[in-house]
MIKOL-366512 format. One record per residue: residue number from 0; x, y, z of N, C-alpha, C in turn. Coordinates in Angstrom, 3 decimals, padded with zeros to 6 digits. Layout:
residues N
PT   n   n_east  n_north     n_up  ca_east ca_north    ca_up   c_east  c_north     c_up
PT NUM        X        Y        Z        X        Y        Z        X        Y        Z
...
END
This chain:
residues 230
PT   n   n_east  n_north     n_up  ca_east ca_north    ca_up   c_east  c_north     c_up
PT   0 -002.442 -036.206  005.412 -001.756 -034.981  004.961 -002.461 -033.755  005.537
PT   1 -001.583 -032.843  005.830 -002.647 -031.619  007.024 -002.726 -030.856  005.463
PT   2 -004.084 -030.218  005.515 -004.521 -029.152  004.763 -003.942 -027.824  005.242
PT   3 -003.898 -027.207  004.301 -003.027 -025.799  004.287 -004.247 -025.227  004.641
PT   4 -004.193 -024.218  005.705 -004.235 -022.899  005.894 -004.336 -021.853  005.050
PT   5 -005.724 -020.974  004.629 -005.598 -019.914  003.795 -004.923 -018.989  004.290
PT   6 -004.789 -018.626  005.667 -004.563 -017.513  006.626 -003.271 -018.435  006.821
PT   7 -002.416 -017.143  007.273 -001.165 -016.804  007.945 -000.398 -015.621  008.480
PT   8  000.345 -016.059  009.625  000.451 -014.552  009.493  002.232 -013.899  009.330
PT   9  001.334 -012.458  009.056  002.735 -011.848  008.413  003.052 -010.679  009.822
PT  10  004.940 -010.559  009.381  005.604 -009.753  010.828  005.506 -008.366  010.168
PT  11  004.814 -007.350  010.747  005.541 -005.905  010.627  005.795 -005.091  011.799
PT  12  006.437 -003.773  011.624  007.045 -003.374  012.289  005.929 -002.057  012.257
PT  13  005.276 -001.626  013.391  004.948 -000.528  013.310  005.822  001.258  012.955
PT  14  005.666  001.801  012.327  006.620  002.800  011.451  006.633  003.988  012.556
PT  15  005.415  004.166  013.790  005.764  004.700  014.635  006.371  004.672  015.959
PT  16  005.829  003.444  016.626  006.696  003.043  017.651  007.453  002.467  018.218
PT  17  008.135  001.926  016.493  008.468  000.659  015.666  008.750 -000.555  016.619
PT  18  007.518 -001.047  017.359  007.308 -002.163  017.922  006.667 -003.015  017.007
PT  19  007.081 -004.015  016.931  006.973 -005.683  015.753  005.243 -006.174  016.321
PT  20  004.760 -006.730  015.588  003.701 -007.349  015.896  003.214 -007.991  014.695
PT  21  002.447 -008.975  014.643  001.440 -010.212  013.211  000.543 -009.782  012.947
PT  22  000.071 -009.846  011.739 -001.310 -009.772  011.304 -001.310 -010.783  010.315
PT  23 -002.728 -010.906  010.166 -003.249 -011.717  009.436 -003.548 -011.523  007.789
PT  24 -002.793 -012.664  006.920 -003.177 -012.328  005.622 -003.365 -013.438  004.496
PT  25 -003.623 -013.370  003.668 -004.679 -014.716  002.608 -003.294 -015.090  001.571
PT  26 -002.897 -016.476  001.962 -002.424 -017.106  000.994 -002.675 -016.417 -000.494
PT  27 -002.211 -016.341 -001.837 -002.426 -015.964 -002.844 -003.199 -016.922 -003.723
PT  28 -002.918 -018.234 -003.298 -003.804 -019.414 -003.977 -005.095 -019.313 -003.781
PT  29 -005.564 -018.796 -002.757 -007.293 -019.094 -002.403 -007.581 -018.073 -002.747
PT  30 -007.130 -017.040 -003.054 -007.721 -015.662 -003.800 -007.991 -015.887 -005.154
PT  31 -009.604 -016.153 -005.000 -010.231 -016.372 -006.542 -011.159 -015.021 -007.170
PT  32 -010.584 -014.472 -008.183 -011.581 -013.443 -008.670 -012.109 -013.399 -009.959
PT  33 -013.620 -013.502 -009.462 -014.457 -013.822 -010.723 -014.664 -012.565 -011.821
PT  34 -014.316 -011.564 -011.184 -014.911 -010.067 -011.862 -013.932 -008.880 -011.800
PT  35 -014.467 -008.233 -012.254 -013.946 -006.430 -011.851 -015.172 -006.032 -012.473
PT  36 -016.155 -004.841 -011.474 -016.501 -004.124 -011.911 -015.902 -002.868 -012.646
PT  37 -016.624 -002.231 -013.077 -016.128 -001.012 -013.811 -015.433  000.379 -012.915
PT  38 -015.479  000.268 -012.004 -014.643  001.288 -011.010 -013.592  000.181 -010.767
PT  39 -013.009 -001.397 -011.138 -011.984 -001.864 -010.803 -011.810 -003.063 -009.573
PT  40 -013.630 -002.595 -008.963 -013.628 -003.522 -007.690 -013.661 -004.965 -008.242
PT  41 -012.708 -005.734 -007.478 -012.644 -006.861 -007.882 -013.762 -007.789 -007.099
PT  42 -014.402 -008.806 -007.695 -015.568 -009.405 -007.130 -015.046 -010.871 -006.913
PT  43 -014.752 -011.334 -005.391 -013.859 -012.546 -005.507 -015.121 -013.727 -005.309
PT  44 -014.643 -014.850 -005.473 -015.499 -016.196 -005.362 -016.151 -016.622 -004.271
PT  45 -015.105 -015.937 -003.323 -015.921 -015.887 -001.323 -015.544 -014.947 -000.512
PT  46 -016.511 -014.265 -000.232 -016.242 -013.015  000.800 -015.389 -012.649  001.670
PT  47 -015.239 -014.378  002.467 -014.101 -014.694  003.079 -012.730 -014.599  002.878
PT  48 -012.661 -015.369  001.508 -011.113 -014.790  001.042 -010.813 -013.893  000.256
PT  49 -011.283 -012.623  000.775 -011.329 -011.017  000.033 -009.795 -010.310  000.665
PT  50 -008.673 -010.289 -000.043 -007.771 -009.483  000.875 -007.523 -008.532  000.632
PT  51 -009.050 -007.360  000.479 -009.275 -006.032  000.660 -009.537 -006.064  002.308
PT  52 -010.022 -007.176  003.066 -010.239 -007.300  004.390 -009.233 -006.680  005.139
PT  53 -007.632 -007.442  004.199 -006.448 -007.749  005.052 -005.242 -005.778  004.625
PT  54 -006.151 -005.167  004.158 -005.090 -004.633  003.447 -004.518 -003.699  004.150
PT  55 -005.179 -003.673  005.592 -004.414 -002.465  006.387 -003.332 -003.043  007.692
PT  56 -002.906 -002.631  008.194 -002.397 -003.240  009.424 -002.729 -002.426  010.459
PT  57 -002.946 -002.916  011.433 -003.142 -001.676  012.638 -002.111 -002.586  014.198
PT  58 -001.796 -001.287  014.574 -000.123 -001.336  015.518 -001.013 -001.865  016.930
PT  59 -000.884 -002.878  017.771 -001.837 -003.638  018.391 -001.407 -002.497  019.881
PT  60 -000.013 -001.935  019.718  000.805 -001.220  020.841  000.190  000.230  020.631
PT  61 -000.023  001.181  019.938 -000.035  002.193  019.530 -001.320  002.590  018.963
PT  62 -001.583  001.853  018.033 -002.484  002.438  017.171 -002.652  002.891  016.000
PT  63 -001.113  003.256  015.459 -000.963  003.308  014.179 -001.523  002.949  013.491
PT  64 -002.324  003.065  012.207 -002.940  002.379  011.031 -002.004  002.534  009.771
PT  65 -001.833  001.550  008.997 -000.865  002.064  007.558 -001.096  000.423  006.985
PT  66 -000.966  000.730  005.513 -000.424 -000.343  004.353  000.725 -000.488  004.531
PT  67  000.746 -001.947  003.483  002.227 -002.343  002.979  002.796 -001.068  002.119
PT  68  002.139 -000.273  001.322  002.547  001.280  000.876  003.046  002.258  001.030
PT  69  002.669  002.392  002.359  002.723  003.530  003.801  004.249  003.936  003.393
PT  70  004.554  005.660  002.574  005.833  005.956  002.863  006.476  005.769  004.457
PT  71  007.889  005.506  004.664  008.400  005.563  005.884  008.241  007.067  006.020
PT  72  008.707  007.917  005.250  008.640  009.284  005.664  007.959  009.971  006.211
PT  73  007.681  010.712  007.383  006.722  011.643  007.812  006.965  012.988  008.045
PT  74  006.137  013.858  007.369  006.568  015.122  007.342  006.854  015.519  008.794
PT  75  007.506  016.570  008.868  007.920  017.409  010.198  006.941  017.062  011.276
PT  76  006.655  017.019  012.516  005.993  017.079  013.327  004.842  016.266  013.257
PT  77  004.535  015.206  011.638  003.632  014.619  011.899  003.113  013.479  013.202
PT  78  004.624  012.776  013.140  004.629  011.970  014.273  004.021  012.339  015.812
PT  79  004.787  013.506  016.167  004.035  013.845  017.342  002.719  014.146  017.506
PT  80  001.696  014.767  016.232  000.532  014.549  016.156  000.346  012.922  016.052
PT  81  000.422  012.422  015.380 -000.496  010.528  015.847 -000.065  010.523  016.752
PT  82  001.022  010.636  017.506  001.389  010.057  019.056 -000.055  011.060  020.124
PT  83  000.344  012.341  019.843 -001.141  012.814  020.658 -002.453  012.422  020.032
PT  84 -002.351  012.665  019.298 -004.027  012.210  018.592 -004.611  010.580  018.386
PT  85 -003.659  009.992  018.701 -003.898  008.408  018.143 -003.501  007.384  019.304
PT  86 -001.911  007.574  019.406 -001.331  006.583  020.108 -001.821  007.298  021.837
PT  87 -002.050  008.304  022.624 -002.511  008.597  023.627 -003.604  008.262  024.029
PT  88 -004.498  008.077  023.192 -006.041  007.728  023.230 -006.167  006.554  022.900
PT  89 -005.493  005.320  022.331 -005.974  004.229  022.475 -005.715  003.043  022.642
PT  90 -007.290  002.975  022.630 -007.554  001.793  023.470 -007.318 -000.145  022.698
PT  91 -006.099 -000.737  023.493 -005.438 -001.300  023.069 -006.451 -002.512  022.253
PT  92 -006.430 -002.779  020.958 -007.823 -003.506  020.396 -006.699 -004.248  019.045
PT  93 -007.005 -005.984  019.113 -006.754 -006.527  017.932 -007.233 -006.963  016.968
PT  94 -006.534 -006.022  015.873 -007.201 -006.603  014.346 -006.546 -007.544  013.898
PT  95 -005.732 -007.987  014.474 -004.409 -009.217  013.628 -005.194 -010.455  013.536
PT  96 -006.142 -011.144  013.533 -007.048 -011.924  013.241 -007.821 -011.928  012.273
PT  97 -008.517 -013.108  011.905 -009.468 -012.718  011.431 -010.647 -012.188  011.037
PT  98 -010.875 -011.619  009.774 -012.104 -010.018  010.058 -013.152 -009.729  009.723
PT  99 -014.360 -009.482  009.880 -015.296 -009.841  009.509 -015.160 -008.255  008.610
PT 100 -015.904 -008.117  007.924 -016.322 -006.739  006.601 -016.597 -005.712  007.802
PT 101 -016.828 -005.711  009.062 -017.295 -004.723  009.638 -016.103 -004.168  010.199
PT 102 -015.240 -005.492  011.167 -013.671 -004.945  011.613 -013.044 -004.657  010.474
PT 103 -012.832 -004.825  009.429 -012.214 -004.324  008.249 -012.255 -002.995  007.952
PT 104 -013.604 -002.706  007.825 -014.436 -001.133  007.874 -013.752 -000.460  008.934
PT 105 -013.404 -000.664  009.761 -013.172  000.021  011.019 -011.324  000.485  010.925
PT 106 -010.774 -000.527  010.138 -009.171 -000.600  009.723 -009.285  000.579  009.191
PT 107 -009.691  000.598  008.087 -010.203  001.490  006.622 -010.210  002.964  007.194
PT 108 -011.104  002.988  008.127 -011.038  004.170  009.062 -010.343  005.264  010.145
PT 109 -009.576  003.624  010.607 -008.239  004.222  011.068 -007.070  004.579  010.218
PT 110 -007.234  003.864  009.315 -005.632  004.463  008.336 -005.961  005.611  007.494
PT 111 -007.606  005.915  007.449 -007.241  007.569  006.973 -007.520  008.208  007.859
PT 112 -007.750  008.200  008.890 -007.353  009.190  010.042 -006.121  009.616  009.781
PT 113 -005.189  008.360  010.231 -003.976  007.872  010.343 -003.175  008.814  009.432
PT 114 -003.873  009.076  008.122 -003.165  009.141  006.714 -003.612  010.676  006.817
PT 115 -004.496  011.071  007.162 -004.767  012.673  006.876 -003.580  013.125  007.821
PT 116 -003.689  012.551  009.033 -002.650  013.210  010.238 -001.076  013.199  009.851
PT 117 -000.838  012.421  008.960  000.477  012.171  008.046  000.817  012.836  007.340
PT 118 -000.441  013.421  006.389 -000.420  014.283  005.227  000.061  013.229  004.424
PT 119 -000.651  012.398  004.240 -000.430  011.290  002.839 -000.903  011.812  001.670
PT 120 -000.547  011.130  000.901 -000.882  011.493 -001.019 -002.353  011.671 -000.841
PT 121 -003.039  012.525 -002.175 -004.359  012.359 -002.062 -004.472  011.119 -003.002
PT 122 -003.263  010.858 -003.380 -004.101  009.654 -004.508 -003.919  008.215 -003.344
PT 123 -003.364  008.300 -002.489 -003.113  006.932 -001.161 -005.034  007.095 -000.442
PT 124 -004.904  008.255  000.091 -005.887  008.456  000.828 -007.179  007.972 -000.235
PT 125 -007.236  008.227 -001.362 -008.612  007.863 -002.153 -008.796  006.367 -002.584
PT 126 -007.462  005.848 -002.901 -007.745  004.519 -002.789 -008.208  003.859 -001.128
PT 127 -008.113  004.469 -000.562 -008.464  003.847  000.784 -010.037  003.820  001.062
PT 128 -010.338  005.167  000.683 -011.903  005.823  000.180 -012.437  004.657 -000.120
PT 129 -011.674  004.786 -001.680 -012.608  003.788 -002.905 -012.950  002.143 -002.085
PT 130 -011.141  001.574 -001.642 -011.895  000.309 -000.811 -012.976 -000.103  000.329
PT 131 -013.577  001.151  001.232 -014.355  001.336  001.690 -015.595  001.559  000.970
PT 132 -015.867  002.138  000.035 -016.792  002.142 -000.744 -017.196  000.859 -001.217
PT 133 -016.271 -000.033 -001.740 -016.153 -001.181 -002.193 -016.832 -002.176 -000.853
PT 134 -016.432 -002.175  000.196 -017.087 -003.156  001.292 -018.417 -003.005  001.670
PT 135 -018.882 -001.328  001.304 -020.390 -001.098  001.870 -021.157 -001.125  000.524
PT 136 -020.510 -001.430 -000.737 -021.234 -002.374 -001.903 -021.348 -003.963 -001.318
PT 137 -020.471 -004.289 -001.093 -020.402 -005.744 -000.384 -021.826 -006.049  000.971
PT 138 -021.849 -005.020  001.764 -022.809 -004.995  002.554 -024.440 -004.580  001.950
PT 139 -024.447 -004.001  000.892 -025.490 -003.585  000.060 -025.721 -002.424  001.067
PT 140 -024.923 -001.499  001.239 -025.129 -000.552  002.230 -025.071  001.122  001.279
PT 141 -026.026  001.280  000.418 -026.133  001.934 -000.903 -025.466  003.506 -000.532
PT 142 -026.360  003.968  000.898 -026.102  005.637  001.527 -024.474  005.926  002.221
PT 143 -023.795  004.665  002.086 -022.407  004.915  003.009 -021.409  004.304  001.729
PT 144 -022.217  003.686  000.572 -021.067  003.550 -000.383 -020.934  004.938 -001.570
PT 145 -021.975  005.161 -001.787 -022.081  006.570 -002.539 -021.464  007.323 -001.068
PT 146 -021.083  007.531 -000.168 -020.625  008.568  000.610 -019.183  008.494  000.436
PT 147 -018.968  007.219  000.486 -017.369  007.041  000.780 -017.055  006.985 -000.832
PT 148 -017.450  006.976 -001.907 -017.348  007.161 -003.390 -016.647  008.775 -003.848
PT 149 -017.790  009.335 -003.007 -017.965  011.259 -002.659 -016.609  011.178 -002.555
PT 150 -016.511  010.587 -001.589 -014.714  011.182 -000.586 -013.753  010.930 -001.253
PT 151 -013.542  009.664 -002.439 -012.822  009.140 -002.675 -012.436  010.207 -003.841
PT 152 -013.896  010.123 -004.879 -013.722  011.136 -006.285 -012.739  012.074 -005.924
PT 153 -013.263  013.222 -004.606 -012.672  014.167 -004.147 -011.226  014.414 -004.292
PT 154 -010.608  012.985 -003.141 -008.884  013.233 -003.540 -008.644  012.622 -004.649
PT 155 -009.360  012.032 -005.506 -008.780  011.484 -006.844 -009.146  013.162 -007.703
PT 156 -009.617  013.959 -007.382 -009.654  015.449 -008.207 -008.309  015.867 -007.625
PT 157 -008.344  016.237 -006.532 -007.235  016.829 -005.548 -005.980  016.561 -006.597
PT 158 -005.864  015.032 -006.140 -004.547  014.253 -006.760 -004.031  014.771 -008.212
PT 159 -005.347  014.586 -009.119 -004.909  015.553 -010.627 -004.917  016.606 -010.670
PT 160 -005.268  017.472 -009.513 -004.719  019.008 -009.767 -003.505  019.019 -008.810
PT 161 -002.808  018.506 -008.325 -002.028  018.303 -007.477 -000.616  018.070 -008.251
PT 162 -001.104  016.941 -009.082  000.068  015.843 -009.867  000.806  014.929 -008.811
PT 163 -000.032  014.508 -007.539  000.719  013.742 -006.867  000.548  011.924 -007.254
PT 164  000.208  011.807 -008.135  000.006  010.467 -008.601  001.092  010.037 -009.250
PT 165  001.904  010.985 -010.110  003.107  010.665 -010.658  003.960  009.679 -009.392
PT 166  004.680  009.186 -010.483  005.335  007.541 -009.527  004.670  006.587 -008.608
PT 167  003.657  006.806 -009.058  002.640  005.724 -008.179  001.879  004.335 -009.106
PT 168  001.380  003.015 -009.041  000.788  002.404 -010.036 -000.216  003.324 -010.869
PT 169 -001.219  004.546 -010.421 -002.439  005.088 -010.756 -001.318  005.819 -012.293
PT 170 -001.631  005.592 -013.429 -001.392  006.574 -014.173 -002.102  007.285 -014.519
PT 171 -001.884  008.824 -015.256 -003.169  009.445 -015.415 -004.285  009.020 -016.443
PT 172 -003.831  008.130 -017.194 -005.470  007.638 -018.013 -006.089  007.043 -016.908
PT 173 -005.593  005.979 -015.958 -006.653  005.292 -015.209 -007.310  006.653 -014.527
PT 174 -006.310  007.508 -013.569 -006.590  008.395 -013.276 -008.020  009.519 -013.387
PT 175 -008.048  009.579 -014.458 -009.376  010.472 -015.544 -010.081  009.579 -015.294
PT 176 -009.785  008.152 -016.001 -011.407  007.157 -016.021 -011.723  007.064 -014.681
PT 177 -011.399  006.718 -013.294 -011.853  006.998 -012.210 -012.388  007.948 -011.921
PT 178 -012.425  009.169 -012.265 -012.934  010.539 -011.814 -014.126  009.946 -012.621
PT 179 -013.841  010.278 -014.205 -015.017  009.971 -014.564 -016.334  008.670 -014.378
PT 180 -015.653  007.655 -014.090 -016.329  006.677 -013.537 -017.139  006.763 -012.113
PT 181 -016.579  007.159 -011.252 -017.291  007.860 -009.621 -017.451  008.825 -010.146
PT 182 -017.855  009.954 -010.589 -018.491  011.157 -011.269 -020.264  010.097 -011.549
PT 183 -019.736  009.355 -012.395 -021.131  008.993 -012.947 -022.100  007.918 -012.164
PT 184 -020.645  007.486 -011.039 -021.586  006.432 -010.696 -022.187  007.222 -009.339
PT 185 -021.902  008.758 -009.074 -022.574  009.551 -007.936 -023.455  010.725 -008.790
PT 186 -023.989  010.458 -009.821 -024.751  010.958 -010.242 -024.713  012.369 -011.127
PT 187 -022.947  012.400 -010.892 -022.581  014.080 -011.699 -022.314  013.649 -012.812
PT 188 -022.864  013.497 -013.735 -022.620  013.327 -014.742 -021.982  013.967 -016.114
PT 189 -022.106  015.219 -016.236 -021.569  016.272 -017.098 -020.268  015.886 -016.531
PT 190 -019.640  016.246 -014.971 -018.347  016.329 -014.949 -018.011  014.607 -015.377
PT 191 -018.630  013.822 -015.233 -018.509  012.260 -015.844 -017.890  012.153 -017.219
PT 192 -018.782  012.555 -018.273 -018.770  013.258 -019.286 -017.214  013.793 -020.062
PT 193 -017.156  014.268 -019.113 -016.139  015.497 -019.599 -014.515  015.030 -019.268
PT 194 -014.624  013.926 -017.975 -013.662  013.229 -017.926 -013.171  012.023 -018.387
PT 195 -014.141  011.553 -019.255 -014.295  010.472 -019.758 -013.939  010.449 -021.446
PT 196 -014.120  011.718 -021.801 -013.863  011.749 -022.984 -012.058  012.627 -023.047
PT 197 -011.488  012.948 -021.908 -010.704  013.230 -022.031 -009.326  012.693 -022.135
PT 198 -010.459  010.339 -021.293 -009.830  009.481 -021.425 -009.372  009.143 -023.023
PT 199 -010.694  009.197 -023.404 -011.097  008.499 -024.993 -010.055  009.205 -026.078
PT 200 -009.464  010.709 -025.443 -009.035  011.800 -026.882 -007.136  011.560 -026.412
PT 201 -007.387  010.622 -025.214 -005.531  010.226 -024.979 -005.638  008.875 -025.569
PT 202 -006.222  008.297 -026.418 -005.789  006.708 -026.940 -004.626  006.883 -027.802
PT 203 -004.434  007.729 -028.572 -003.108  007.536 -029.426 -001.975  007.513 -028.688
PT 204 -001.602  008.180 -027.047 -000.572  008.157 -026.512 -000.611  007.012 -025.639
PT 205 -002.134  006.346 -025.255 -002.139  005.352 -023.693 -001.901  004.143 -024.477
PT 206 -001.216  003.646 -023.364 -000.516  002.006 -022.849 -001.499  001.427 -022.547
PT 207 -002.864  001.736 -022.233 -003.517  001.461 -021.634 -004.659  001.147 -022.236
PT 208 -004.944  000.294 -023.442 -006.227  000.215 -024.124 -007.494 -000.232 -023.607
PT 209 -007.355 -001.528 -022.499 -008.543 -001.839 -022.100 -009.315 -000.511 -021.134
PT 210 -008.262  000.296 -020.717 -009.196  001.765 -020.036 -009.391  002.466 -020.731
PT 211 -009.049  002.658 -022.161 -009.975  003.652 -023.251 -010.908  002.938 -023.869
PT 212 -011.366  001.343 -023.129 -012.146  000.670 -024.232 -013.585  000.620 -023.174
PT 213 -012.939  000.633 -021.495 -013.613  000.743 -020.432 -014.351  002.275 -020.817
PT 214 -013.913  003.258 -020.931 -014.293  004.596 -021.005 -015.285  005.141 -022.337
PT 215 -014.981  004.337 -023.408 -016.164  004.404 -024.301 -017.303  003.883 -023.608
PT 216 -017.214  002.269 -023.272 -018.058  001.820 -023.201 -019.023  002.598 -021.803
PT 217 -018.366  003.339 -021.083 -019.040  004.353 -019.773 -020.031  005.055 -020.405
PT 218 -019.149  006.062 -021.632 -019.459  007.224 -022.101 -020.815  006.964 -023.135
PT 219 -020.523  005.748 -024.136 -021.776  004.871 -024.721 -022.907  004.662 -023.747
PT 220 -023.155  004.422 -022.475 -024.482  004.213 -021.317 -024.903  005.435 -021.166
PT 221 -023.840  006.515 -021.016 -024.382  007.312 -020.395 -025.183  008.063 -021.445
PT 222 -024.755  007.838 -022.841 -025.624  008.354 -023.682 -026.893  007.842 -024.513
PT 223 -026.804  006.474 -023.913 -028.228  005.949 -024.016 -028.986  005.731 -022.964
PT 224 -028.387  006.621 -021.432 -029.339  006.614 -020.171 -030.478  008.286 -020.966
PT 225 -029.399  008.948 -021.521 -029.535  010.643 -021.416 -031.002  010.290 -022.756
PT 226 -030.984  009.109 -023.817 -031.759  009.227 -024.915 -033.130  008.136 -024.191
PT 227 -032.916  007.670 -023.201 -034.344  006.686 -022.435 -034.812  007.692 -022.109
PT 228 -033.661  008.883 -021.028 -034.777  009.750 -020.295 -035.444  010.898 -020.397
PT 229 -034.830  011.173 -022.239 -035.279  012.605 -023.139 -036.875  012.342 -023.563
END
């Protein structure tokens, strides 16, 4: 009997030069996850079958970078910027294989290029952040995951003064507990604080109990880090 294949691959259509091409992506069966940390990162059973690896696509013709997410829409004139800025300059390189955490990193990078030059959501662009952050935890790479954390908090602020999260999975309780969660886990803590309890004072309206139960339990550390170090 032939053994299945974790990998396979899937058809998309690049959204800019809408030339077809495969990439590579993880069966749903071999995706085993033992955890979630408290920012949400999921901690799977083998590194290997992580399909935060797989989550970008990049256009093998062009250059394009985008998710399965990726509005079709592009504002006015965005297109002709990636076509000069992206698709002119490069150099023809395949990710449709399989990826090690470093070519992954490098995906991650192109689709927020990709995504600033688009003018994507700030709440798209920060999850992209956050999964980069997430791989250079994976690498134990401490100075480039607190960096890409920085970037991420950032458009997750943007996003709630914005209100561009509306109609998206992020609702605003998760919303808050993320700020406040990367707030604390980059060392700002007051603004940590302050967003965290703003999770805790929406429980009578949230759907969402295990993130007001996540957000005590934040707001509880941080006040027995503040009574170790008084």
């Amino acid at each position: 009997m032939t053994q299945l294949d974790p990998f396979y691959d899937k058809n998309f259509e690049c959204l800019v030069c809408k030339k077809a091409f495969r990439s590579k992506k993880i069966r749903t069966r071999f995706i085993k996850v033992t955890a979630f940390e408290t920012d949400f990162a999921p901690v799977y059973q083998s590194n290997e079958m992580n399909p935060t690896l797989y989550h970008i696509q990049v256009c093998p013709h062009c250059g394009f970078t985008f998710t399965e997410d990726t509005f079709k829409y592009f504002p006015p004139g965005t297109i002709e910027s990636i076509q000069e800025k992206v698709s002119k300059r490069w150099v023809p390189r395949n990710f449709s294989e399989r990826r090690t955490i470093n070519q992954a990193l490098q995906t991650y990078k192109l689709a927020i290029y990709c995504g600033i030059l688009k003018k994507e959501k700030h709440i798209t662009l920060a999850g992209m952040y956050l999964r980069v952050a997430w791989l250079y935890r994976t690498l134990q790479n401490l100075d480039q995951e607190q960096r890409f954390m920085k970037l991420a908090l950032k458009e997750y602020q943007e996003s709630y003064l914005n209100d561009d999260f509306r109609g998206t999975q992020v609702s605003e309780v998760k919303l808050l507990y993320l700020i406040g969660e990367l707030s604390r886990r980059t060392f700002q803590i007051e603004q940590a604080v302050k967003h965290l309890s703003m999770v805790i004072e929406r429980q009578r309206q949230s759907v969402e109990p295990k993130i007001i139960e996540m957000a005590r339990d934040r707001w509880q550390e941080i006040r027995e880090e503040k009574a170790l170090s008084s």
